[in-house]
N, C-alpha and C positions, 0 to 999 in steps of 0.2 A: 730263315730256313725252317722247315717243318716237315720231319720225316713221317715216313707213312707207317711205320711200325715201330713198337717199342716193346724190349724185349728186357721183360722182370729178372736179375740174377736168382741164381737158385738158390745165395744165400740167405734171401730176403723170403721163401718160402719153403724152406727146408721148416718141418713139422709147424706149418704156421697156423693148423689149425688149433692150437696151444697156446697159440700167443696174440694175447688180444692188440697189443703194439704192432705186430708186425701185418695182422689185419688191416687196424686203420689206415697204417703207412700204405700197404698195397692199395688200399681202395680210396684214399686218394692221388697215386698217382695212374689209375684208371681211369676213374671221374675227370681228372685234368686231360691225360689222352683223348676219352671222347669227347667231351667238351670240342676238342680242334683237330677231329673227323684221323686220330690214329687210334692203328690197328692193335693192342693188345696181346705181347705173346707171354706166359708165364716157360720158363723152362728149369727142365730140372725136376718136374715132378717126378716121385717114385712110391705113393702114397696114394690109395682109394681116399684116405681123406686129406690128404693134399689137393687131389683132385676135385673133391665134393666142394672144397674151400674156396680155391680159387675162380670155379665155374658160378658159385654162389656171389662171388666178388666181382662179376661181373666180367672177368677175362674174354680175347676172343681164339687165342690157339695154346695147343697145350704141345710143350715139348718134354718129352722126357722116358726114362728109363717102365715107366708104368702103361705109358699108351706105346710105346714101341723104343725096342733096342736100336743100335745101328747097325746095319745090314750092307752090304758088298752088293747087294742088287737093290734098284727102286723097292720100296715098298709101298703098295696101291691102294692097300686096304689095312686098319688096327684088326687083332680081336674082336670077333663079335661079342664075346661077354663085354669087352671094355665097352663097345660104342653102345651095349644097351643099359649099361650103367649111366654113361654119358645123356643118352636121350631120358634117362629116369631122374636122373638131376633134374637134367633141365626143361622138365616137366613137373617138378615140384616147386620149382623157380618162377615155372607161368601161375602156378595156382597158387601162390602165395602172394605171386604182383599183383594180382589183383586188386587192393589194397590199395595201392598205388595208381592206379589209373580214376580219374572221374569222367562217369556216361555221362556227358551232357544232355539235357534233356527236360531234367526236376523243375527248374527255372529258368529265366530270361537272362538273368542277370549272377555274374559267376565272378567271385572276390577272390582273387589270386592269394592276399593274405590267409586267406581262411583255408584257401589248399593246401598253402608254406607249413602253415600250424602242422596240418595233416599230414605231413609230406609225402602230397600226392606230386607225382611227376609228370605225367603224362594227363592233358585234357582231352578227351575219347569222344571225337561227333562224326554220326553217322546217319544215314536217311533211315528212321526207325519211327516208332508207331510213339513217340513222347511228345509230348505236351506243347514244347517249343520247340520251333524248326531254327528262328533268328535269336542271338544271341548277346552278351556285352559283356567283354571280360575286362575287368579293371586291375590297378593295381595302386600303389600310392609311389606318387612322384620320387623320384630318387632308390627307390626298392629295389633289388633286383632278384628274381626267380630262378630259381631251379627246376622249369616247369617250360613244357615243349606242347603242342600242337597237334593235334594225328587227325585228319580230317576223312574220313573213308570213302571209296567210290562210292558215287550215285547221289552225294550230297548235293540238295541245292539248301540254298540259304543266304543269309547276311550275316557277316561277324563282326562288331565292332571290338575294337583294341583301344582303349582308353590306358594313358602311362603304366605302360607292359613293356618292362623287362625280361623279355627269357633269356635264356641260358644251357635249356636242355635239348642234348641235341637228339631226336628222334630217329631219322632215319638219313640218309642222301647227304648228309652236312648239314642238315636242315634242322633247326627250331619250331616250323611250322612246314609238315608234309597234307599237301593237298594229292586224296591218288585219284584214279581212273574214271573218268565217267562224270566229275562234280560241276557244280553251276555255282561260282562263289560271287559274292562282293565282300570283300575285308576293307572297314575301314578304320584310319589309326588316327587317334585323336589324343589330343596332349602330347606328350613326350613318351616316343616306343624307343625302345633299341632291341634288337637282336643279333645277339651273340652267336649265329649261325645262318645258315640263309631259309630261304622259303622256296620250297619245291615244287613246281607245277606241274604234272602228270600231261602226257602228249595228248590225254582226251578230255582235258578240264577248259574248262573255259575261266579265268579267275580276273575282276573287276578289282581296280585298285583305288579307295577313295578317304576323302577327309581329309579334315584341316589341319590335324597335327603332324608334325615333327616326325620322323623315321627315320633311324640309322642303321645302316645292314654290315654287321659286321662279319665276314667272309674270309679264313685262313686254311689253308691246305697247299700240298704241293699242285693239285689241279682243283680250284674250287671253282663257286660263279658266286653271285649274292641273289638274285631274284630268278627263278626259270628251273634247268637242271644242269646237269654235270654231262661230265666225260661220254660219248657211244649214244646219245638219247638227243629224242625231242623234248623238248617246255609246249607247254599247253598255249592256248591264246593265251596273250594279258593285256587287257586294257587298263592306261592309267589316266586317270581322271580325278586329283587330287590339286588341292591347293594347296595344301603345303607342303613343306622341304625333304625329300628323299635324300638320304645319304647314304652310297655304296661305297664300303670302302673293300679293300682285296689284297691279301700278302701269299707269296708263295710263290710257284714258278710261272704258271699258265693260269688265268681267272676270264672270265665270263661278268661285268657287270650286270645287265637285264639281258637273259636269252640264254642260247645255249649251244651246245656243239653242233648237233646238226639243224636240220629244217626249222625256222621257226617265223612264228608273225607277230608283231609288235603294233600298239598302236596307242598314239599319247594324244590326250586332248586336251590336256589342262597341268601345270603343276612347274616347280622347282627344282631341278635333280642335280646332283653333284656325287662328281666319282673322282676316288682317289684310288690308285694301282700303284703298287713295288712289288713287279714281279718280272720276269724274261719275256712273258710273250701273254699283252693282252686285247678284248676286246670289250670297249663297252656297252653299246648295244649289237645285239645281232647274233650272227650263227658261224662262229669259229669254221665249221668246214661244211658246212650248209648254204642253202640258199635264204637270203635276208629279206624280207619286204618288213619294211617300216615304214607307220604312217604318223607324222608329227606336226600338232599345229598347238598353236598358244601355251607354246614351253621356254624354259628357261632351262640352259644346261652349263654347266662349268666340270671341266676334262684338267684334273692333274695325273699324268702317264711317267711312269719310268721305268719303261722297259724295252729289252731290245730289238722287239716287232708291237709294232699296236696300232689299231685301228680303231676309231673313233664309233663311227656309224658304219655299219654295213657286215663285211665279212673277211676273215684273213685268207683263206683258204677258196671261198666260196663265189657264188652270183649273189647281186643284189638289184633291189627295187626299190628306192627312198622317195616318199614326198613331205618335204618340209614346207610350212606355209604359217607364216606369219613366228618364227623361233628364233630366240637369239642364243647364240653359242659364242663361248670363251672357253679355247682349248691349248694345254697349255702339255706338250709333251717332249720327251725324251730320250734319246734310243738308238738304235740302229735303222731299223726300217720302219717308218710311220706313214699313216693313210688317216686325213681327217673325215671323210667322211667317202667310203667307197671299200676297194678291197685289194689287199697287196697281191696276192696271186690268182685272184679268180679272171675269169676270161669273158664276161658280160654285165654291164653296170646299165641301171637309167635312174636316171636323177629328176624329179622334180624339183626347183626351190622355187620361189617366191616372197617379197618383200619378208625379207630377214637377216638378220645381221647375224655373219660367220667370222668368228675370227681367228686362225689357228698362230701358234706360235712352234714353229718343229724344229725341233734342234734334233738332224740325223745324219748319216751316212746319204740314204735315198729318203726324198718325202714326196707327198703329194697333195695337197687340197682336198680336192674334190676329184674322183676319176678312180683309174686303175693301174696298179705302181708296175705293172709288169706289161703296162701300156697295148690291152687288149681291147675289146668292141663296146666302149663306152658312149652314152649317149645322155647331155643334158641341157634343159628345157628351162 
């Protein structure tokens, strides 16, 4: 279980700008919050520097006797002095992070240790007039960072991830946010893990490649590991790797590769393997969207436990699959399950071709391949 909000007592920030214990205690149980995509409430402030404190520590809402009394009617709007205190903070907050962020650019080659030392948190690339457009950020085996990704619109480029741990989570749930407009190829070489997922913006196009090792590790009450989240499209992703991708996913609803709505998927090479403990999952594809997926010379292995899930395609949605030449080992568990199709949508077509599918469904209702609410399927 992982709640979406966590709410600081007031005991633990009553005059805590005074007490450098009760600082660090807040600000690691923030750091731990965002780390796994929850929301921040301090309450109880009644202090301009109660307030200065806690916004400096990184909080995301403020309750309390300072920014508003309780009131017998909605209250719609703080004090304007309060909220331009608020914006003055946290505007001294941006110009001091600064510090904290590195513009990629100076070099080709970017040593995650030597950030650590720094403690930079955020790696800053964006399409700008420096030196180097492609990139290679490393780290040492077994390491792990406190160091996140922020990749800006209009980027094109290549990024290599050489044994890269992150751990910081930038925006979306994400470790690594790619936004609007980019042209990427990332590829991961030696041993990556990320400790949040990797966001792809509905107008990016992002190339996924290399021979190392990738594990996505993804926790929230609605997360995904690869694409975007809840209300949104994910960008193209093509994957074209050789080596082993690993999405794992906890929580109630997840997203392995893909995303809620409209998305396009396209595999041409590699090893994947997803692991889900949550109520209602899918692995690839588009939760209440339309699916097209295109899969040849892959390897896939599906451990599922929850009580709707779908393999390939969509729960909600239409889809379009052509698999050619893939072998799958799906091994799920649940209420309503769909190996490769979509429980409630109303138009499926299926390409396969020489490949070996193997599902094992232990449910209520299951299906293969097709449509579990037995609508206008069609397979070739």
């Amino acid at each position: 279980y992982s709640p979406n909000y966590l709410k600081i007592d007031r005991f633990l920030l009553s005059e805590i700008q005074n007490s450098n214990q009760k600082q660090s205690f807040v600000n690691q149980i923030i750091k731990f919050s965002h780390e796994n995509g929850i929301v921040v409430l301090a309450e109880g402030v009644e202090t301009y520097e109660e307030l200065k404190t806690v916004i400096t520590l990184g909080v995301d809402l403020i309750q309390g006797y300072y920014t508003a009394r309780p009131q017998e009617e909605l209250v719609t709007a703080i004090d304007p002095k309060i909220k331009d205190e608020i914006l003055q903070i946290n505007s001294s907050i941006m110009d001091d992070s600064s510090k904290f962020l590195y513009i990629a650019g100076r070099e080709s080659r970017i040593n995650l240790n030597h950030l650590s030392a720094e403690e930079t948190s955020i790696i800053d690339i964006s399409e700008n007039d420096s030196s180097f457009k492609d990139f290679e950020i490393e780290g040492i085996p077994g390491v792990s960072y406190n160091i996140g990704i922020h990749i800006h619109g209009g980027y094109q480029g290549h990024i290599k991830l050489t044994n890269t741990v992150l751990r910081r989570i930038v925006g979306y749930q994400a470790v690594i946010v790619i936004e609007d407009g980019c042209d990427v190829a990332l590829s991961f070489l030696g041993d990556c893990s990320l400790y949040g997922s990797i966001y792809v913006s509905e107008d990016s196009s992002v190339t996924f490649e290399g021979d190392g090792n990738l594990i996505v590790y993804a926790e929230n009450k609605s997360c995904y590991g690869i694409g975007s989240g809840e209300n949104s499209k994910c960008g193209r992703m093509i994957f074209d790797r050789i080596g082993l991708t690993t999405v794992n996913c906890s929580g109630i609803k997840a997203v392995g590769i893909g995303s809620w709505d409209d998305c396009s998927l396209k595999f041409v090479n590699g090893r994947y393997a997803f692991n889900f403990h949550v109520q209602e999952s899918l692995v690839l594809g588009s939760v209440e969207g339309r699916s097209c997926i295109d899969i040849t010379d892959c390897k896939f292995d599906v451990n599922s436990n929850a009580s709707k899930c779908v393999g390939f395609g969509s729960i909600y949605g239409d889809t379009e699959i052509s698999l050619t030449h893939i072998f799958v080992r799906s091994d799920m568990d649940g209420y309503y399950l769909c190996g490769i199709g979509s429980l409630e949508g109303h138009s499926s077509k299926f390409f396969v071709t020489k490949s070996s599918i193997s599902f094992d469904l232990k449910g209520r209702q299951t299906i293969g391949i097709g449509l579990l609410n037995g609508g206008d399927s069609e397979i070739v």
